[in-house]
N, C-alpha and C positions, 0 to 999 in steps of 0.2 A: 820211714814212717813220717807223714809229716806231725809238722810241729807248731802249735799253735803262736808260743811262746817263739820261738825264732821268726815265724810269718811275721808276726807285730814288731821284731827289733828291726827286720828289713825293710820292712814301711812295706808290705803286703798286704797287713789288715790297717784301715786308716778309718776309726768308728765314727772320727767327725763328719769324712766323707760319704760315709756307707747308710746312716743314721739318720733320718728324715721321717716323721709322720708320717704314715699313709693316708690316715683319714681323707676323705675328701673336702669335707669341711676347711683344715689345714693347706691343702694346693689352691682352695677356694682364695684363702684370706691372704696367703702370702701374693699371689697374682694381683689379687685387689689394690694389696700396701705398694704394690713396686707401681702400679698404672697409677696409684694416685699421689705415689715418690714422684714421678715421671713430669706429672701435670704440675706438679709443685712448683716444680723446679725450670718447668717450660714456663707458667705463668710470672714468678719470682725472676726470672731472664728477661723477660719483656717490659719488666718495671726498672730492674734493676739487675745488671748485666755482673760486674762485680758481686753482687751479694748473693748474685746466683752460683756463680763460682766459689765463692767461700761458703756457701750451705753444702752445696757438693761435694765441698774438702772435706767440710764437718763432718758429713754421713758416713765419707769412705774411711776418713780416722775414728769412728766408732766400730768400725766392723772385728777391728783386733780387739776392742773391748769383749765387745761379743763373745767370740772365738776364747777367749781366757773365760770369760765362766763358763761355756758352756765344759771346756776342759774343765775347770772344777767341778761341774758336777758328775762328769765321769770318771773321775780319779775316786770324789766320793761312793760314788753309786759303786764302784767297783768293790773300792772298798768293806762295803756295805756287802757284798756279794760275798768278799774272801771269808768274813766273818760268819754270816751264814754258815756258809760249807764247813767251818770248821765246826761250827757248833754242830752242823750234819753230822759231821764225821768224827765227832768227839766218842770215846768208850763211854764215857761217864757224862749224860747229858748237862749235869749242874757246872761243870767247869769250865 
């Protein structure tokens, strides 16, 4: 039988990975942000070669920022889920 629970400790299910907007709006605006990241950081090189390089470093060390909240909010969001279900699943709904 599989198992939800063992697929996620094997690194199976990876929700960071898996987990992305559909909207179109969404693939709109992140394409946009990277082509005008892109221009930035072309134009920012033509001025100043060095400071291009170190905005570059900037962006790529915020990405693990990123990455850690978006993990909190699905630690909390889960959370938030387990609690539901219990009260689902509660005999006595006031408890």
């Amino acid at each position: 039988m599989y198992s939800v629970l063992e697929a996620l400790y094997n690194g199976e299910i990876m929700p960071s990975e898996r987990c992305r907007p559909s909207q179109e709006e969404y693939r709109h605006l992140a394409r946009e942000h990277a082509q005008n990241q892109q221009r930035m950081l072309e134009r920012v090189a033509r001025l100043d070669p060095d400071l291009a390089e170190e905005l570059a470093a900037f962006l790529d060390d915020y990405m693990p920022v990123l990455a850690m909240e978006e993990a909190a909010v699905f630690v909390d969001a889960f959370r938030l889920g387990a609690r539901i279900m219990m009260e689902v699943l509660a005999k006595d709904p006031d408890q």
